[in-house]
N, C-alpha and C positions, 0 to 999 in steps of 0.2 A: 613458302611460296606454294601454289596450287599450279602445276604444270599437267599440258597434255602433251603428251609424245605420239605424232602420227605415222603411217607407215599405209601403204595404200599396197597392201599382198596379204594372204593370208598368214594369219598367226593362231597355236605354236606352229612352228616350221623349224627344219633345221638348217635353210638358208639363211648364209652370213649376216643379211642386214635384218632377220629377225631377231637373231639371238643379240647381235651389237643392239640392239635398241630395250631388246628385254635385258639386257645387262644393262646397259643406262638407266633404266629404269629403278633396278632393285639399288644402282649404287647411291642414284640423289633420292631415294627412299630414304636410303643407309644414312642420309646425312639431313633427314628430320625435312622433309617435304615433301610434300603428297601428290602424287605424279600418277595421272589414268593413260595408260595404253588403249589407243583408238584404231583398229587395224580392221582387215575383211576379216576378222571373223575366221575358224574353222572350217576354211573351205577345203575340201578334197578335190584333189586333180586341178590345180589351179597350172595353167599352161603359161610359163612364161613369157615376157614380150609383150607386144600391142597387139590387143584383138579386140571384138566388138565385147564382147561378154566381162572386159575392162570399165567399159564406160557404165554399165549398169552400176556397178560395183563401189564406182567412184563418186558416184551420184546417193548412194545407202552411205559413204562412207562422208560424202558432207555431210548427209543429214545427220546422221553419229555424232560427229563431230561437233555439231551447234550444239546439240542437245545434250552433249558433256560440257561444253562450258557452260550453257545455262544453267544447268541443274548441280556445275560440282562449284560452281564459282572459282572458273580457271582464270589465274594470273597471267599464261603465257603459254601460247602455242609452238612447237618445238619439232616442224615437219623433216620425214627423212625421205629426200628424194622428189621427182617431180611432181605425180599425181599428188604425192601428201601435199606439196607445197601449193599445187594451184588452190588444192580444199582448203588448206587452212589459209592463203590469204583470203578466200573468198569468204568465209567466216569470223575473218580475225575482221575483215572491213565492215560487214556487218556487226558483230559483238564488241568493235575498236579493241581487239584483246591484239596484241605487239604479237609479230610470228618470229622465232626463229629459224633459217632455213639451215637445215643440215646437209651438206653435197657429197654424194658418194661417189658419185663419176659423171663427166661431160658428156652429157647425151647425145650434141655432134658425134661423139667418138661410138658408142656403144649402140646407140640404134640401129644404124645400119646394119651391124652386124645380125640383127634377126632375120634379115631380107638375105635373096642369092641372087635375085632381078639384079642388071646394074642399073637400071632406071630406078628400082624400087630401091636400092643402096643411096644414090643421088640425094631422092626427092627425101629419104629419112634424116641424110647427114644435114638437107637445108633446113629442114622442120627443127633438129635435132640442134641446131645454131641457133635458130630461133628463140626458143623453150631455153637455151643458155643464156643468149640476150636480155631477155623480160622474166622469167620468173627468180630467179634469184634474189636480180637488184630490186626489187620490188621487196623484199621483206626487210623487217628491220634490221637486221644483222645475222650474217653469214659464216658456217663453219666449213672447211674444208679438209678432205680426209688426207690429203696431199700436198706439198709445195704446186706439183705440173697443173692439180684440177683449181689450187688459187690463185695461180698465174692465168687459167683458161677464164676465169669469173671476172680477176680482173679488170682484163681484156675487153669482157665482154658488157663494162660498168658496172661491175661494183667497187664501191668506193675503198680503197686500200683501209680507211679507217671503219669501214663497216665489213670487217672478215677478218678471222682468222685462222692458222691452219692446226688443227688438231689429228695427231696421228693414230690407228689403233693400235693398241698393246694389252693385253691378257689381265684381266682380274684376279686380284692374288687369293683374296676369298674361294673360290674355286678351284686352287690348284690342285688338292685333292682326288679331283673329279679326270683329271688327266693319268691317275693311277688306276689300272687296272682291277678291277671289283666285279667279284660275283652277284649274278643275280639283276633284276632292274627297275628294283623299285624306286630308287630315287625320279627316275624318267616315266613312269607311271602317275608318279607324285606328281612330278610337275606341271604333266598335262591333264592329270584330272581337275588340277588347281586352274588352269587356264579355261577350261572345258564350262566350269562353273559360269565365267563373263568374257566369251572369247574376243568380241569383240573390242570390250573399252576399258576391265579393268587388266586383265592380262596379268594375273600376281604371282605364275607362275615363274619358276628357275629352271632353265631347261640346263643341267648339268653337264660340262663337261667341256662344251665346246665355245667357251665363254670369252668373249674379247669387248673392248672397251677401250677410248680412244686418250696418250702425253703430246708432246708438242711438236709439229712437223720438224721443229730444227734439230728434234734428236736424233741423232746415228741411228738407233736400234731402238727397236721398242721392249717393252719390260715385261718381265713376268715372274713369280715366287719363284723361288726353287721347288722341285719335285725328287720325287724316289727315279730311280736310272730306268729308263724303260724295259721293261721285261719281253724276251720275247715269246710271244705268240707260238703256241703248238699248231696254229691255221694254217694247212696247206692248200693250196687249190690248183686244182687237177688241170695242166692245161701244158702241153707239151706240141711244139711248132716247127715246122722247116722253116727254116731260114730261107730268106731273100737277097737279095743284092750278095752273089755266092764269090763275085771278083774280088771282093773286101778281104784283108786277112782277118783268120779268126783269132776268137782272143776266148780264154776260159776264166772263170772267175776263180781268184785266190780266195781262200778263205771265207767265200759266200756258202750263204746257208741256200739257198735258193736262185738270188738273180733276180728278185721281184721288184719292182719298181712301182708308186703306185701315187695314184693323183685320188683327191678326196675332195668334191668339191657338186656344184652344179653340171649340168651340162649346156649353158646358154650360149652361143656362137661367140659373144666374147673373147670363152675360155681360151680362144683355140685349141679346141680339140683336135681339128682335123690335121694341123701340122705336129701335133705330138705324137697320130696315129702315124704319119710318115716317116717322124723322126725313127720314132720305136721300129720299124717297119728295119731302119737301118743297124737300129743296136742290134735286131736277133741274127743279121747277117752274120754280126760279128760272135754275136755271145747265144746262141742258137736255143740254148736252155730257157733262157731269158722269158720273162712274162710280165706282163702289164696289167693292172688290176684296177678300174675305176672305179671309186666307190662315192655314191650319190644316194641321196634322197631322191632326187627325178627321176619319170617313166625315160627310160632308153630314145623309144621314138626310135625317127632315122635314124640316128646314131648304130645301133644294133646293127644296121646293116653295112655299116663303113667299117667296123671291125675286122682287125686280122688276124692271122693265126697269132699265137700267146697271147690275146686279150680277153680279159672278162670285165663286164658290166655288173657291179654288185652296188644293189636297191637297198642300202643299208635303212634299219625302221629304227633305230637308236644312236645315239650319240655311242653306248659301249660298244655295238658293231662297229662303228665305223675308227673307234682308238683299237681295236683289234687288230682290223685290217694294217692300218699304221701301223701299229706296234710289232707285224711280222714284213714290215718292209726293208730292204737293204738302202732302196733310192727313193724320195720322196721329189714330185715335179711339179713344176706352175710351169706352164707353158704361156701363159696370159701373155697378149704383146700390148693391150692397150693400157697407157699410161696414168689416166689421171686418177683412177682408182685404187686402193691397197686392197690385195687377195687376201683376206681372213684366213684364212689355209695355212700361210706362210707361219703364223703363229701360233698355230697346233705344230704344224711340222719343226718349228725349231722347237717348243717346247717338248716334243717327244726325244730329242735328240738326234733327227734323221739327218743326213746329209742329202743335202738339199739341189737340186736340178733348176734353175729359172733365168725364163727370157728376159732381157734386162727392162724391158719395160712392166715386168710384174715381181723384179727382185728390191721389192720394197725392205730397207733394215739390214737384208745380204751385207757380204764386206765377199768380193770374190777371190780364193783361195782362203779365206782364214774363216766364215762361217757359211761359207756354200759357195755354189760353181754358179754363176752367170756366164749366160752364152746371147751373142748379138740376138737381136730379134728378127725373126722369119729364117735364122739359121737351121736348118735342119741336120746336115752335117755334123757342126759344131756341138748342138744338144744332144744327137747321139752319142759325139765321143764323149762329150763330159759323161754322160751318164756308163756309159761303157766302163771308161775309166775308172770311175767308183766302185762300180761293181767288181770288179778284178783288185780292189786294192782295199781290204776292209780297214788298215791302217789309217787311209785319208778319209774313208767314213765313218770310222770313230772319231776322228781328230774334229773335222769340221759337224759333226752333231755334235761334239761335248761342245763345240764352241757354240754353235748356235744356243743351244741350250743356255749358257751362261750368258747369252746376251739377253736373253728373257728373264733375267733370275729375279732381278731390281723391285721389292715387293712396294717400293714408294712411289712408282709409277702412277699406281691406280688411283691414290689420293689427288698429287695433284694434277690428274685427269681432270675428275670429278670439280677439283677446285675450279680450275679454269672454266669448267663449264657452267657452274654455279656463278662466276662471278658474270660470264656473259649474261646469266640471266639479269641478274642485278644490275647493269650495267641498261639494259633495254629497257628493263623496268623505270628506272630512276633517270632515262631519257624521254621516255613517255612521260612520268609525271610532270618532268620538266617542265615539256611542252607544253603539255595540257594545265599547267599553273600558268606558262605567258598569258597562253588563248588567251584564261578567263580573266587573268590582269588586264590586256587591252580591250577584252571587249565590255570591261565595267570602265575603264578610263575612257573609251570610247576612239584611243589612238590607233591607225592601221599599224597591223603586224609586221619588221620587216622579213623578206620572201628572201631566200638565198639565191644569190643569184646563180 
């Protein structure tokens, strides 16, 4: 099969739904079909969210788009997210090539969050209903990174027998890439490789931070085994008075540090701004204590919502940012929105960390046995879990080796792959189907019957 795989952001990137889809790529590569990445291209400083400087983009990125499947003679368009999905049905109807729609998250849920207006919060979640409504069920067949976001598609008409739910878990080929390594030529490699066709072939492996999607109904999602993580000789300099001074304090046993540390985007989503409140609580208690963000995005606002023991580190590598990790005591998702899986979660257990997460982003968790889930919008509550870990290196060994071992499963990744391989097959050989009635009725000259 000749497949394109779209994505309407720039690529390489080291955000989540780049690397998930350049990892889909090399895997149905790995399994003998020829697959072009169709992305923005190489862009610098590309600002997240909806902005006018989107729409030019998206408009370069149909015309990309037609112009790979005329010239590679593509089988099947294989969009991840909205902008990709509106380009590729609007191509796929043009070139009648079958689209699949890949769904990362319900746009009702996650648009809003770029706005602070509540009007401008409103008018996004009704747009963002909208765009869940019509684009989806409009393709031939639907994938869902979650059980909540294929219950919202659902919902919203698509057909129970046109979706299904696939969940992310870690590429076992790459496990490697989660051990610490001097030097950075592999991530040099991969993006000179990328740099060559940034836009449409994309044949680059961006090392390290690699995830790839088994089956919603599994508990945990999978990953090789790895060597134990090492830690980090990183310190960073950053010592704070503590706030909220009426709390008892509490000193950490056995900690190296007190670091805690989120690795991820900064998009409103994340909620960041209740994990700066949470933390805000833990230094009360553990006054050493320090918080470390480590991101590929420019800071922005953010920088200035910061409080004492945070740092914002612009990590330019996948090996920076398993660094960071790797000198962490607490690793945290504070994400409260649901229909989405935080890619994050799967570095963080695969490194061993003991894990912090709001229950609407503890995708895989099991709570007490491979991480601490805390209600969502609790702020309280995610202080004390994290507090607690910290003071107690016992139960942040216990629940990292465990998390650890729920990633270990190295057969995950095949039948990932399989599943997704057969959805293509399956679209494919419903298309021909169809397109074999058409031409039978319309040589016998009998009307076609219409579903009612």
């Amino acid at each position: 099969m000749r497949i394109a795989l779209v994505l309407a952001g720039p690529y390489p990137d080291l955000r989540g739904s780049q690397v998930l889809v350049q990892q889909l790529a090399d895997g149905i590569r790995g399994r003998g079909h020829v697959v072009h990445l169709v992305t923005y291209g190489a862009v610098a400083g590309t600002r997240p969210g909806p902005h006018a400087a989107r729409i030019a983009r998206d408009v370069v990125l149909v015309a990309r788009l037609w112009r790979t499947v005329q010239r590679e003679a593509i089988d099947l368009i294989h969009a991840h997210n909205y902008e990709a999905a509106i380009a590729s049905l609007m191509v796929g109807r043009v070139t009648n090539r079958p689209v699949v729609y890949h769904g990362h998250n319900a746009l009702a849920e996650e648009l809003p969050l770029y706005f602070r207006a509540r009007l401008a919060r409103r008018l996004a979640h009704r747009l963002g209903r909208l765009l869940d409504a019509h684009v989806p069920r409009r393709a031939d067949f639907c994938i869902a990174v979650t059980e909540e976001l294929g219950e919202i598609l659902r919902r919203r008409g698509v057909a129970a027998s046109d979706l299904t739910c696939i969940a992310p878990a870690a590429a076992p080929r790459d496990a490697a890439a989660h051990r610490p390594r001097v030097g950075q030529e592999a991530v040099g490699v991969a993006m000179a490789a990328a740099a060559n066709d940034p836009g449409e072939r994309g044949g680059s492996r961006a090392a390290g931070w690699l995830l790839a999607p088994p089956s919603c109904g599994d508990q945990l999602p999978a990953r090789v085994p790895r060597a134990a993580p090492r830690r980090s000789s990183l310190r960073l300099p950053l010592s704070l008075p503590g706030s909220f001074a009426s709390l008892t304090m509490a000193t950490p046993t056995d900690s190296s540090d007190g670091l805690v540390c989120y690795a991820g985007n900064l998009d409103g989503y994340q909620n960041l701004g209740f994990l700066l409140r949470s933390f805000a609580r833990v230094r009360a208690r553990v006054p050493a204590a320090r918080l470390v963000l480590v991101t590929h995005a420019a800071p922005g606002a953010l920088r200035r919502a910061v409080g004492p023991g945070v740092e914002i580190v612009r990590a330019k590598s996948y090996d920076e940012v398993r660094a960071r990790l790797d000198a962490a005591d607490v690793a945290v998702s504070p994400r409260a929105e649901r229909s989405g899986f935080p890619m994050k979660l799967l570095n963080y257990m695969a490194a061993g960390k003991a894990i912090v997460a709001s229950t609407g982003s503890a995708k895989g968790l099991r709570d007490g046995i491979t991480g601490r889930i805390v209600p969502d919008g609790d702020e309280g509550a995610f202080a004390a879990a994290v507090v607690e870990l910290l003071s107690d290196r016992a139960a942040r060994a216990r629940l990292g080796a465990a998390a650890r071992r729920a990633v270990e499963d190295p057969r995950a990744w095949d039948g990932v792959l399989a599943r997704i391989e057969a959805v293509y097959r399956n679209v494919l050989a419903a298309r021909g189907a169809a397109g074999t009635t058409s031409e039978t009725h319309a040589s016998s000259g009998l009307p076609m019957a219409l579903p009612e």
